[in-house]
C-alpha positions as CSV (number, residue, x, y, z in Angstrom):
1,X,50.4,-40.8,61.2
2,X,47.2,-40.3,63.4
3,X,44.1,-38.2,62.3
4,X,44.0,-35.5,60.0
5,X,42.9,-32.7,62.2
6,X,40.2,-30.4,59.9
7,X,39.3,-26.6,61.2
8,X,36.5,-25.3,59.6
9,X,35.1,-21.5,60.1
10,X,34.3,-18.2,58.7
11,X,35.4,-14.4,58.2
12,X,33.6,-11.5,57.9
13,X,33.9,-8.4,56.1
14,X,31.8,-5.3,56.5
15,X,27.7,-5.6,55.9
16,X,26.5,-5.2,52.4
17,X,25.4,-1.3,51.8
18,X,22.0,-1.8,52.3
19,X,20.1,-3.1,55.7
20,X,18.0,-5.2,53.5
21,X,21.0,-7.2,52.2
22,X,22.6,-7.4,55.9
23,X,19.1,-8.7,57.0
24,X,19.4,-11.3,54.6
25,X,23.0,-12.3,55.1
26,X,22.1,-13.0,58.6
27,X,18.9,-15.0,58.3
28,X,20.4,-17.2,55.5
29,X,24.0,-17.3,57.1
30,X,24.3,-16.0,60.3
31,X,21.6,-17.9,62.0
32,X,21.2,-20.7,60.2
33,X,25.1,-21.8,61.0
34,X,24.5,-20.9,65.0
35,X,21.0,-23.1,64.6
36,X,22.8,-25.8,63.1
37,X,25.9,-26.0,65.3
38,X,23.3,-25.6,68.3
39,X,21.7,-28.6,67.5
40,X,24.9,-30.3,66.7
41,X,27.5,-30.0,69.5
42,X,30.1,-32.9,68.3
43,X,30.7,-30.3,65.3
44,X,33.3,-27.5,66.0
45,X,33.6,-24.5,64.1
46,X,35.6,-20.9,64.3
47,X,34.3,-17.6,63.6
48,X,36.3,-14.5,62.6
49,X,33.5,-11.6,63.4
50,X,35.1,-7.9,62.4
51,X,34.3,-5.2,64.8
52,X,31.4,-3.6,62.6
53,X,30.0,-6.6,62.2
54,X,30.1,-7.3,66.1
55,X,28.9,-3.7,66.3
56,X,26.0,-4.6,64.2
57,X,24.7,-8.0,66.0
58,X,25.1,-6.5,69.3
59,X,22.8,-3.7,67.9
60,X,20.4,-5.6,66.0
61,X,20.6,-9.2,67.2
62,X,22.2,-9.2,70.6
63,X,20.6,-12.8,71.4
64,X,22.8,-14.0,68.4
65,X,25.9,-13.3,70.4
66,X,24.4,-14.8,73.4
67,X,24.1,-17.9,71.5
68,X,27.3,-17.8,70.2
69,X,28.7,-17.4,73.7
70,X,27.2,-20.6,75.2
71,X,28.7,-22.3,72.2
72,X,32.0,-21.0,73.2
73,X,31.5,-21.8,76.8
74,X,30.8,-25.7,75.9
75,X,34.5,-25.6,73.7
76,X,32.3,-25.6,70.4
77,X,33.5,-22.7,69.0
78,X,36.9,-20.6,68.8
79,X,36.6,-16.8,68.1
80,X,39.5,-15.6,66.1
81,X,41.1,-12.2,66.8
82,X,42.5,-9.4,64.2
83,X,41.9,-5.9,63.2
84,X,38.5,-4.6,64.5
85,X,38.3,-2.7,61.0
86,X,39.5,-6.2,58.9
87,X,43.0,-4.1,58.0
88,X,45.7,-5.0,55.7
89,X,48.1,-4.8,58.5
90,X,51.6,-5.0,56.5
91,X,50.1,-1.5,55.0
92,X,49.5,0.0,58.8
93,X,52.5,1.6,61.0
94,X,53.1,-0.6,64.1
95,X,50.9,1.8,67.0
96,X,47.9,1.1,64.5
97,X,48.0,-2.3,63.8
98,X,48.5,-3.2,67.7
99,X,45.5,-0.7,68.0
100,X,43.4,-2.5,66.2
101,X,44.2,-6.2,67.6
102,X,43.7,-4.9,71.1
103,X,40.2,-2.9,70.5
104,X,38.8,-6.0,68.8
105,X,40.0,-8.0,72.0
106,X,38.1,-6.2,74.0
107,X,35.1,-5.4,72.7
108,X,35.6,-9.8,71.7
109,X,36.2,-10.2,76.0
110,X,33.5,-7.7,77.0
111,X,31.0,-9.6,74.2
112,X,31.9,-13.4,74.4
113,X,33.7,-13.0,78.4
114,X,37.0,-14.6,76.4
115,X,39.9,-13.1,74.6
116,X,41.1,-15.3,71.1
117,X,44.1,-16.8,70.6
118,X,44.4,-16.1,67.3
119,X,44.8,-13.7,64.5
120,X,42.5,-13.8,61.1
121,X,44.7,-11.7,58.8
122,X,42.7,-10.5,56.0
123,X,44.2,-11.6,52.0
124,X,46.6,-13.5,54.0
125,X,48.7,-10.1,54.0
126,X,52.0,-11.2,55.5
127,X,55.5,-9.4,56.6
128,X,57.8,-10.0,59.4
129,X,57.6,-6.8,61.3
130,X,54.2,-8.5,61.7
131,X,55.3,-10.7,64.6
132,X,55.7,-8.1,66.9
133,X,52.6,-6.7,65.9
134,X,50.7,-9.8,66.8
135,X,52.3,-10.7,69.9
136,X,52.1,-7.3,71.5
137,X,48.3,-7.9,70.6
138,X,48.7,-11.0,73.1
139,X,48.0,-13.3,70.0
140,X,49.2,-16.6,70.1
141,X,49.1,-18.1,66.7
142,X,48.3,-17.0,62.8
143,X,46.5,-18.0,59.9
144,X,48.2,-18.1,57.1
145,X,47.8,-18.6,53.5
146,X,49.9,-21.9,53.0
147,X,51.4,-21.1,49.7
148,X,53.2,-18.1,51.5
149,X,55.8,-20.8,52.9
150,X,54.9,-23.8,51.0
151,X,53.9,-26.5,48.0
152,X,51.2,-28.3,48.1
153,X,52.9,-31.7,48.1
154,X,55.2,-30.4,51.1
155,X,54.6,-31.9,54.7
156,X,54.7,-28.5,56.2
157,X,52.0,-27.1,54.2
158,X,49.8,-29.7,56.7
159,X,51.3,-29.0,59.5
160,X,51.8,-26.0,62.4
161,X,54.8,-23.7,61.8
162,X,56.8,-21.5,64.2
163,X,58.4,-18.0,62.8
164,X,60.2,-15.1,64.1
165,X,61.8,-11.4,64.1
166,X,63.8,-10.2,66.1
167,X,64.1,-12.2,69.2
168,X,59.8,-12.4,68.9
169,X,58.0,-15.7,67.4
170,X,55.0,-16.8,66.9
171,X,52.9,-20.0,65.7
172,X,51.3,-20.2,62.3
173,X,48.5,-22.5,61.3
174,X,48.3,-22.9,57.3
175,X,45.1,-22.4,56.0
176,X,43.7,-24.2,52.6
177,X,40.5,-22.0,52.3
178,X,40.7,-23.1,48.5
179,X,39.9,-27.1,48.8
180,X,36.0,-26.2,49.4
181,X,33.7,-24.4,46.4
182,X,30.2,-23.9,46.4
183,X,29.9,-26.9,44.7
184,X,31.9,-29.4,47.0
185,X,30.2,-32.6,48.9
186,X,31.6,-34.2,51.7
187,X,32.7,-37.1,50.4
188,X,34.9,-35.1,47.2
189,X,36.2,-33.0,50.4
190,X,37.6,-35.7,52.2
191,X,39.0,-37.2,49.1
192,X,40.7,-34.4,48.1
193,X,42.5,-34.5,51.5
194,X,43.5,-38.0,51.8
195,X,45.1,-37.5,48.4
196,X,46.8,-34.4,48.9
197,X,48.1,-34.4,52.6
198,X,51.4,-36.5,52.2
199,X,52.0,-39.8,53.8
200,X,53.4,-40.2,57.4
201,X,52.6,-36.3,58.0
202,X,52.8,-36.0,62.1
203,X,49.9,-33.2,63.2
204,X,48.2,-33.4,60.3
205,X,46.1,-30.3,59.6
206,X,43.7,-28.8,57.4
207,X,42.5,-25.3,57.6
208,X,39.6,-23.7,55.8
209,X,37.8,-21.2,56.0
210,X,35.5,-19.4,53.7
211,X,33.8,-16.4,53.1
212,X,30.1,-15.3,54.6
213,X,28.7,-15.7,51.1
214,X,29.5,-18.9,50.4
215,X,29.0,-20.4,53.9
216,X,25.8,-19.4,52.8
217,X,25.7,-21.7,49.4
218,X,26.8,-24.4,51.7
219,X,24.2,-24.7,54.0
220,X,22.1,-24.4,51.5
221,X,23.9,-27.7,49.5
222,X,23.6,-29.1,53.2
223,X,27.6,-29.4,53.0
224,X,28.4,-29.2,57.0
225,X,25.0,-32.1,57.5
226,X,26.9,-33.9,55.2
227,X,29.9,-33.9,56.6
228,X,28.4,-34.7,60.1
229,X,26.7,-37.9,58.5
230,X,29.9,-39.0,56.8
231,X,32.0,-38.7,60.4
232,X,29.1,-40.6,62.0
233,X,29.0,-43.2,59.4
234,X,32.4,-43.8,59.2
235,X,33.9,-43.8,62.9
236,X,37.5,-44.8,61.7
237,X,37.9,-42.7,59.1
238,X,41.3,-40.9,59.2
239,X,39.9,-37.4,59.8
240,X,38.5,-35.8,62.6
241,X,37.0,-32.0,63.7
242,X,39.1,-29.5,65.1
243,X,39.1,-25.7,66.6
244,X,42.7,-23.8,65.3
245,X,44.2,-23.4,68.7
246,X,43.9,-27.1,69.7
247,X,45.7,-28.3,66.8
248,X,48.2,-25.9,67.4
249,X,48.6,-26.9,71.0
250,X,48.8,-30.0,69.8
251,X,51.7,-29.5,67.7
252,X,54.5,-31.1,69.9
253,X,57.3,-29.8,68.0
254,X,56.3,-27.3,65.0
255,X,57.9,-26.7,61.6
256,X,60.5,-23.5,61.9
257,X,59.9,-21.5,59.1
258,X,60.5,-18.4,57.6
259,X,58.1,-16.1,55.5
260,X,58.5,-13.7,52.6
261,X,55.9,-10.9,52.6
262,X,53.2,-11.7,50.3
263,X,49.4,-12.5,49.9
264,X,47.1,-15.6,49.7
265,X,47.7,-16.8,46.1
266,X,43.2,-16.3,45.4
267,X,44.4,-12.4,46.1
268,X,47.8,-12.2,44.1
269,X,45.7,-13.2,41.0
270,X,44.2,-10.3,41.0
271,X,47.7,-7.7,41.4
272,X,49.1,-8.2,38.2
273,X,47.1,-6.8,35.9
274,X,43.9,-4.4,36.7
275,X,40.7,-5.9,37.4
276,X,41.3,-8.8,35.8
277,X,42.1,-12.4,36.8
278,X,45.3,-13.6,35.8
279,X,45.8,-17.5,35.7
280,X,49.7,-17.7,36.3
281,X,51.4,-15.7,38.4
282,X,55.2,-13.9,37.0
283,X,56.4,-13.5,40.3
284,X,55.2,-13.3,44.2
285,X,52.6,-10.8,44.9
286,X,52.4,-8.6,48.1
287,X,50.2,-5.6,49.4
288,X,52.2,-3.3,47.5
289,X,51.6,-4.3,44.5
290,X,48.2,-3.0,44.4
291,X,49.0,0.1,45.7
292,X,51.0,0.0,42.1
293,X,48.4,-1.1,40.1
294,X,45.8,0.8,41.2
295,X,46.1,5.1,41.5
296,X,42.6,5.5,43.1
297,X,44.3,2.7,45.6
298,X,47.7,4.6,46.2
299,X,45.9,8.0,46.4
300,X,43.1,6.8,48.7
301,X,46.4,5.2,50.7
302,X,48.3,8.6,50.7
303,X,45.5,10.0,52.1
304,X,44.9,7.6,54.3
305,X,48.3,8.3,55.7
306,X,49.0,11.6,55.2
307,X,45.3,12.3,57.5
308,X,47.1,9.9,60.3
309,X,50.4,12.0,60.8
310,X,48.3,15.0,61.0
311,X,46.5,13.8,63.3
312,X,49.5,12.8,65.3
313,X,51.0,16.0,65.3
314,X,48.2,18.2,66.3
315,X,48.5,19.3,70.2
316,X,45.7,20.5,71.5
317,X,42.0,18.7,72.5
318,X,43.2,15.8,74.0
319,X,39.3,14.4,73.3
320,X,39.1,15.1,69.8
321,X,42.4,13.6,69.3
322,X,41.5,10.5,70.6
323,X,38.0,10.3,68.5
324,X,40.3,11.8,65.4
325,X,42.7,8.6,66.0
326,X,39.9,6.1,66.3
327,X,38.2,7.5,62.9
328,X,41.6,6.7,61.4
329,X,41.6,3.0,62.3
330,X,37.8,3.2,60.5
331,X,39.0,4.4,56.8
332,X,42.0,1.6,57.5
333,X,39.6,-1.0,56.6
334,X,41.4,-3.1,54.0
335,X,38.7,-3.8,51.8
336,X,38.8,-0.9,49.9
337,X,42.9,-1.5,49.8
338,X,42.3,-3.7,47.3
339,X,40.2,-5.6,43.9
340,X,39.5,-9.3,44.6
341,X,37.1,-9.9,41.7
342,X,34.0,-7.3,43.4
343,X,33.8,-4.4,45.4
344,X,37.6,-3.1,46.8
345,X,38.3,0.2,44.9
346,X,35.8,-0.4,42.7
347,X,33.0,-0.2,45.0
348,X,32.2,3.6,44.9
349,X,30.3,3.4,48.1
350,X,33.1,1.8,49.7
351,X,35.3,4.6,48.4
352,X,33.1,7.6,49.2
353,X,32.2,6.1,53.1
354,X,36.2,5.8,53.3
355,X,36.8,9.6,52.3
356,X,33.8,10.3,54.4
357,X,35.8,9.1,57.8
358,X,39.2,11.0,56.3
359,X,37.3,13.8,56.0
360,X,35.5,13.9,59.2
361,X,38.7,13.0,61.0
362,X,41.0,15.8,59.3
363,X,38.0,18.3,61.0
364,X,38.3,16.5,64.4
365,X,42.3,17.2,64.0
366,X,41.8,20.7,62.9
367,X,39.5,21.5,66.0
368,X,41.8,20.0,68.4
369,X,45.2,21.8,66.7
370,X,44.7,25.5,65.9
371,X,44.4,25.4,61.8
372,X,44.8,28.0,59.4
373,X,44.2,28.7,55.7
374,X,47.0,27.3,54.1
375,X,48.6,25.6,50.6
376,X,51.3,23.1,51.0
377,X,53.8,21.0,48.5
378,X,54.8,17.0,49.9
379,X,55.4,13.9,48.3
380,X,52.0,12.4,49.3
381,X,52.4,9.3,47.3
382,X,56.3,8.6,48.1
383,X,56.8,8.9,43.5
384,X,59.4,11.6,43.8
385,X,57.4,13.9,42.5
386,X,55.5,16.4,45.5
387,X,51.5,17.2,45.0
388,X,50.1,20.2,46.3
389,X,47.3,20.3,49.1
390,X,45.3,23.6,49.2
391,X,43.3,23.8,53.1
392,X,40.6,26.1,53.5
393,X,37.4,25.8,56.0
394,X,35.0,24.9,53.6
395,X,37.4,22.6,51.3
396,X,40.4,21.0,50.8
397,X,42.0,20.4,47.2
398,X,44.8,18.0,46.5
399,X,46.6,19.0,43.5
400,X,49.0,16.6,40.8
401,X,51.6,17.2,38.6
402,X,50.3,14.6,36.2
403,X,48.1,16.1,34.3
404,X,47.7,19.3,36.7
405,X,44.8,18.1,37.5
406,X,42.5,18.4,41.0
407,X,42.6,14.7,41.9
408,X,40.9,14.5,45.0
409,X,38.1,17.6,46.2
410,X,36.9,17.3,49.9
411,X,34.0,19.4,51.0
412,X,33.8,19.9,54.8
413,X,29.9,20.6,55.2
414,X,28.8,17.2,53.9
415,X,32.3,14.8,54.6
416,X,31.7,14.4,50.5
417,X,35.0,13.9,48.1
418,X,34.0,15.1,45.0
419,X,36.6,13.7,42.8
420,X,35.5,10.2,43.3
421,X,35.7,8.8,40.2
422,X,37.1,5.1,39.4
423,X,39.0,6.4,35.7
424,X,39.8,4.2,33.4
425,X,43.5,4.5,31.3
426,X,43.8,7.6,32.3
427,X,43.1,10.1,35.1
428,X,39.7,12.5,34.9
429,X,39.1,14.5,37.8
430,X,39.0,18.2,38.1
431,X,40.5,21.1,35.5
432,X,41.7,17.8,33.2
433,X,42.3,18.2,30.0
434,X,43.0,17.3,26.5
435,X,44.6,18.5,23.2
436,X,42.1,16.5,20.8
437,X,42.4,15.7,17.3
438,X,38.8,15.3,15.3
439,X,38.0,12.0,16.2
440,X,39.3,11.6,19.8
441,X,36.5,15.0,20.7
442,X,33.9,13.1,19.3
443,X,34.5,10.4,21.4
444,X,35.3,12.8,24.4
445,X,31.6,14.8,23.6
446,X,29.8,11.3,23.7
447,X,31.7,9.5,26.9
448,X,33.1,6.9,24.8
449,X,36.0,4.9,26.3
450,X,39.4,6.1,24.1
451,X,42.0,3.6,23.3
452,X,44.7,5.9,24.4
453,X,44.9,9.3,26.8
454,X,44.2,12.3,24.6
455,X,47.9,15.1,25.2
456,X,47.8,16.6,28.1
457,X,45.7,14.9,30.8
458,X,48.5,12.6,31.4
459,X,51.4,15.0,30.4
460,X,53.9,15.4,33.9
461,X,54.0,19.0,34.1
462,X,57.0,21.0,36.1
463,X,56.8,23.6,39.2
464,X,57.4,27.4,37.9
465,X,56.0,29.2,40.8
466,X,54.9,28.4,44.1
467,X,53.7,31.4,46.5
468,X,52.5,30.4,49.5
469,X,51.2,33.9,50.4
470,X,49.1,34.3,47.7
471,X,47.9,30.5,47.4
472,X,49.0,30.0,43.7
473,X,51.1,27.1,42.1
474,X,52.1,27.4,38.1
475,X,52.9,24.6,36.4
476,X,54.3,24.5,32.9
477,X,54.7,21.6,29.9
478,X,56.0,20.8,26.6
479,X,53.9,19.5,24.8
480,X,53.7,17.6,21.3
481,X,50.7,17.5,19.4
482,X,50.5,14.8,16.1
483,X,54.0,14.5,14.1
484,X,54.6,18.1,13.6
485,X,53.0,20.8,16.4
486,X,54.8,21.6,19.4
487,X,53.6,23.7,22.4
488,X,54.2,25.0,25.4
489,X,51.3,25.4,28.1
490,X,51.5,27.3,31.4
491,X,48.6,26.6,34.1
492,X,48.4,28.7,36.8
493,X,46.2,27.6,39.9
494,X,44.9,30.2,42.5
495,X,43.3,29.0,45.3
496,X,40.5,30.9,47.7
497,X,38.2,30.4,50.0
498,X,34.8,29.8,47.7
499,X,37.0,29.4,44.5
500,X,39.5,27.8,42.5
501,X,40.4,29.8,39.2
502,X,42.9,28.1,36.2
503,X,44.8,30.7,34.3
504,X,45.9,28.8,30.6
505,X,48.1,29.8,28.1
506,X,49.3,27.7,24.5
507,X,52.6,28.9,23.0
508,X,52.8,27.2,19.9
509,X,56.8,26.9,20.1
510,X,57.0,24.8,16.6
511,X,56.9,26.2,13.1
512,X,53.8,24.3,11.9
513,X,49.9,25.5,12.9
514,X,48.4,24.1,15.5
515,X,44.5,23.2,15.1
516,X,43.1,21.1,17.6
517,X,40.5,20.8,20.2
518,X,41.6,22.6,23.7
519,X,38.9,20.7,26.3
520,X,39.1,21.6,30.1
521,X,37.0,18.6,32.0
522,X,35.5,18.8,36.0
523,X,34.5,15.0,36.6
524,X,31.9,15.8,39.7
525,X,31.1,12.6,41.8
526,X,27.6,13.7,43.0
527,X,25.1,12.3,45.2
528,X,23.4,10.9,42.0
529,X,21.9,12.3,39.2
530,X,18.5,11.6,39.5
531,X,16.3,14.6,38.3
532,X,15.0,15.3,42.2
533,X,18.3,15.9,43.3
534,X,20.9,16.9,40.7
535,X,19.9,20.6,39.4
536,X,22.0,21.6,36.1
537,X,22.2,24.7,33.4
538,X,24.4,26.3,31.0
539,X,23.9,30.2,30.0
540,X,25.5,32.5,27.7
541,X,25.1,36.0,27.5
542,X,20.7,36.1,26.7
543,X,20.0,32.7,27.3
544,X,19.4,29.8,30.3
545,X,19.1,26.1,29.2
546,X,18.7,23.3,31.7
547,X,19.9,19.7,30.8
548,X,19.4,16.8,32.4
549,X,22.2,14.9,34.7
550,X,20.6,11.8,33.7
551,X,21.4,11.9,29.8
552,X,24.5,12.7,27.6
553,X,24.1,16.7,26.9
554,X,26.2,18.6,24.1
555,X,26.5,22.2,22.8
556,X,28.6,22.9,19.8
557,X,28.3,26.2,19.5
558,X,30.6,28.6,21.2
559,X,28.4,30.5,23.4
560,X,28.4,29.2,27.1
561,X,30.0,31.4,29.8
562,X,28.6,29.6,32.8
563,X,27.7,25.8,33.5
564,X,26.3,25.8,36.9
565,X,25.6,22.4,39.1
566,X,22.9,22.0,42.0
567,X,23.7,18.6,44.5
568,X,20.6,18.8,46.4
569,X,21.2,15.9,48.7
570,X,25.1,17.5,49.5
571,X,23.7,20.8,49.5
572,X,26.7,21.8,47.3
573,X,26.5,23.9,44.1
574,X,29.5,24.5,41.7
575,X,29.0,27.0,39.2
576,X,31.6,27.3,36.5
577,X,32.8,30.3,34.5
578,X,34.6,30.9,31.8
579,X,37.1,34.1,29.9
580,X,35.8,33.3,26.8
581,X,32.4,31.8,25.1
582,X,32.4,28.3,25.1
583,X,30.9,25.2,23.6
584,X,29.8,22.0,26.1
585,X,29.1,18.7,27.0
586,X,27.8,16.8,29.7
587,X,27.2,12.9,30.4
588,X,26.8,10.5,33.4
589,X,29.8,8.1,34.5
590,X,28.6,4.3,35.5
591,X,30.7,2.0,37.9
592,X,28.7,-1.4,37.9
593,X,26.0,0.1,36.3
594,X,25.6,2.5,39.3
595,X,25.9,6.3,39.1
596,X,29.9,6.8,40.1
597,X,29.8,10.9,38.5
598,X,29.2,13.4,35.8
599,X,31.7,14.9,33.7
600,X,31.2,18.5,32.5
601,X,33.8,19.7,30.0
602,X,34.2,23.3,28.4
603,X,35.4,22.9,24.6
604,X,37.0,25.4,22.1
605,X,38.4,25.0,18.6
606,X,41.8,26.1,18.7
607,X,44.0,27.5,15.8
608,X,47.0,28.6,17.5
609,X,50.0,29.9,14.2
610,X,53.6,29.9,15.0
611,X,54.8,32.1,17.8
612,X,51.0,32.6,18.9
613,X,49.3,32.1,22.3
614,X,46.2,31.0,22.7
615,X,44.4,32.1,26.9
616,X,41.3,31.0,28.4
617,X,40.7,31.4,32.3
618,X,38.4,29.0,34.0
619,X,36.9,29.7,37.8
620,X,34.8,27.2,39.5
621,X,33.0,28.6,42.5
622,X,31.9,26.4,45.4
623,X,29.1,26.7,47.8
624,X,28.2,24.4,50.1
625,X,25.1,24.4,53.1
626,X,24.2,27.5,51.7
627,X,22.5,25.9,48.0
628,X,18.9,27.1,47.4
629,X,16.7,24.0,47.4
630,X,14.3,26.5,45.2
631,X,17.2,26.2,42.1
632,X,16.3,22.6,41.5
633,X,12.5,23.5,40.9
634,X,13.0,26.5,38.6
């Protein structure tokens, strides 16, 4: 057994969302790791940069990258390839993900005047049809979680790896990114892999590489000095400093292998139940399974997707289908793709910013195609069960049989989804809403978290009229309220070009009285709510009040016909109207303690008898780039 070879490095993921936290990062992480590898050349070390953050040094710090390029030139340092937008490849279709390896290759060869090797793959995200991916990207080797194709007593799990598909292989290094914490000296890091890496193991090797954060807790625990004194002080140790694609060159006759799909263990952890931590695992965890476990994921996905084929299928502006096509390969960043303990779905900048490139690229592809007003029915999300997409040229609405509810509402003017709310155990976007008993609309009025959905907002409704012509879908549901009420609801959507108006009707189809409160909720994910920009009043037939978006608002009494709702910053305003006086309630939404939306709901108290129906007609109106600033200072 000769030396244990150790790779150590980094990856990067996008800046944080402000230029004062990127400005940090790179003083206290960026630079100081260059300074100290500068003024250390026995130590290698490997980078993974992402093509926004290459974007960023070259813009803000282009002697950084000089730097960095003399260290490559003296063999110091090995630059690792991937997706230029850190994708989760297994969720990307073939032309993309070699799209992505080969525009971060070359803007890596025009940067650093060298091409890498290898391939970071972000969460360790892993499937077969991969190889061919890779290798068509001209890389060489992998990274790779070594729990994917391993135990951690195994020989292999030290060692280099070959696998392949379909006549195509290609090398895998294992990576061990979990032997160093925040926390961990030199000396415990060595220990830990003398006692782990088996006995007689031929091409020893130990991967790790950590995140930008916490390369920055090391220097500041003086972890890679350290472990420069410890190699000096002990010559014939049993371990020695490596770059990835030397130890994999040096690999003489590597392990053949073959790999599930799956994700780095630290990431499975986190697919089993939402947002929390699980300890054990039940079973092997792949990209999929957050897509499952997550709807904002799987509709942000669909979207994702379903943006991507249109762009592919417009024919037109060869130029604005190539700029469409790049802005796709943006909103594939797989950070939001995902929960890892922070940020991922969660991060509602993350999530607007993503439906902010969808957005802008669905224009792109509707001025190089020749669009048209339209509403269409598709399986976006692949459940069986089709959603409804309503396209006009100031909007576009996508519309769900669960619930019936408006689950995703792009505005074209500002590149703004205003449905972008992170719910909780049950969907609240637009037109949702809820059969309440006593208790659950006080809860409702006051933006308490409910242990269970209230009827309706999660009730799967069924298609009784589509019209294509006149741009209306009806949906229908049975419905039972408490032991005893039964009823039937018809929802009629009609869609224009500045409106979208909700015809209901209750049948109460049992033979016991219904008396319950009938709620219809618009969840609006604005700009913020911060008195300068978010404008807001209610009116009734001879009166105005204003309320503030800032504080929980609520009018019992039954005499609202209009709610109307100023973004300032979007220039949008949505004014809502209803058939029939109405009581209200208003209240800011908090992701992280961060504005994420404000939910406005209409209320009645309905007391629907046997063989009765019970109507109520609800039109929001839209109008964006043509708000009066003047509305917020009346």
């Amino acid at each position: 057994m000769g030396k244990i070879s150790i790779c150590l490095g980094i990856y990067t993921e996008s800046f944080a969302d402000s230029e004062n936290s990127s400005a940090y990062l790179y003083k206290t992480a960026y630079k100081a790791i260059a300074s100290f590898l500068y003024a250390n050349p026995d130590f290698p070390f490997s980078f993974f940069f992402t093509g926004t953050v290459l974007e960023w040094l070259q813009k803000t710090h282009k002697e950084y990258l000089v730097i960095i390029e003399e260290l490559i030139s003296r063999k110091q340092v090995e630059i690792l390839g991937g997706a230029y937008y850190n994708a989760i490849l297994p969720l990307l279709p073939h032309i993309d993900r070699v799209g992505q390896i080969e525009y971060l290759n070359t803007f890596q060869r025009k940067v650093f005047k060298k091409r890498p090797k290898g391939a970071w793959l972000f969460t360790s995200a892993w499937e077969n049809s991969m190889i061919s991916s890779l290798t068509s990207g001209s890389m060489e080797y992998a990274l790779l979680d070594y729990t994917l194709f391993a135990s951690e007593n195994e020989k292999k799990a030290y060692q280099p790896a070959i696998t392949d598909d379909l006549g195509k292989s290609i090398l895998i290094l294992p990576s061990h990114s979990d032997l160093i914490n925040i926390e961990t000296s030199a000396e415990s890091f060595f220990a830990q892999i003398a006692e782990k890496v088996p006995e007689n193991t031929e091409n020893a090797n130990v991967c790790c590489f950590f995140s930008i954060e916490k390369l920055q807790k090391l220097l500041e625990n003086r972890f890679f000095v350290q472990i420069a004194e410890y190699l000096k002080n002990n010559p014939d140790c049993n371990f020695e400093l490596s770059l990835p694609y030397k130890s994999v060159k040096a690999s003489v006759r590597p392990n053949k292998i073959c790999i599930a799909s799956g994700i780095s263990r630290s990431a499975a952890l986190w697919a089993q139940q939402p947002f929390v931590q699980v300890a054990k695992l039940n079973a092997r965890k792949t990209t999929q399974d957050f897509l499952l476990l997550y709807p904002e994921i799987l509709n942000l996905y669909s979207r994702m997707l379903y943006t991507s084929a249109m762009t592919n299928q417009c024919h037109g502006d060869k130029m604005r289908k190539k700029a469409a096509k790049q802005m796709i390969w943006q909103a594939q960043c797989g950070e939001v793709y995902n929960y890892l303990g922070k940020n991922g779905i969660s991060n509602q900048f993350l999530r607007q910013k993503t439906y902010q490139t969808l957005i802008q690229t669905e224009k792109l592809a509707r001025e190089a195609g020749n669009f048209s007003e339209s509403i269409g029915s598709l399986d976006l999300n692949c459940d069986g069960i089709k959603e409804y997409v309503a396209q006009f040229d100031q909007y576009s609405a996508f519309l769900s049989k669960l619930g019936g509810s408006i689950y995703e509402f792009d505005a074209f003017e500002c590149n703004h989804n205003f449905a972008n709310l992170l719910c909780g155990n049950f969907q609240r976007k637009f037109f949702t809403d809820y059969l309440a008993s006593e208790k659950e609309f006080e809860a409702l009025c006051k933006g308490e978290n409910l242990a269970a959905a209230p009827v309706l907002c999660q009730n799967l409704y069924s298609e009784t009229k589509f019209d294509r012509i006149k741009k209306c879908v009806k949906l229908e549901s049975d419905v039972r309220f408490g032991k005893n009420a039964t009823i039937k609801i018809l929802k009629e959507f009609k869609f224009t070009k500045d409106s979208v108006r909700v015809d209901y009707k209750m049948a109460n189809t049992g033979d016991k009285p219904l008396v319950a409160w009938f709620v219809v909720e618009n969840n609006f994910s604005f700009a913020d709510n911060s008195e300068e920009n978010l404008s807001a009043d209610c009116s009734g037939e001879t009166f105005l009040q204003k309320f503030s978006g800032k504080n929980a608002f609520c009018r019992q009494k039954e005499d609202i016909f209009y709610v109307r709702l100023n973004d300032l910053q979007n220039e949008s305003c949505f004014t809502i109207s209803s058939s029939n006086p109405a009581g209200f309630y208003s209240y800011p939404n908090y992701e992280n303690q961060l504005y994420s939306a404000t939910s406005a709901g209409l209320f009645w108290k309905a007391s629907i008898l046997p063989g009765q129906v019970f109507s109520r007609t609800i039109t929001m109106y839209m109008k964006f780039s043509q708000t009066e600033k003047k509305l917020g200072k009346k």
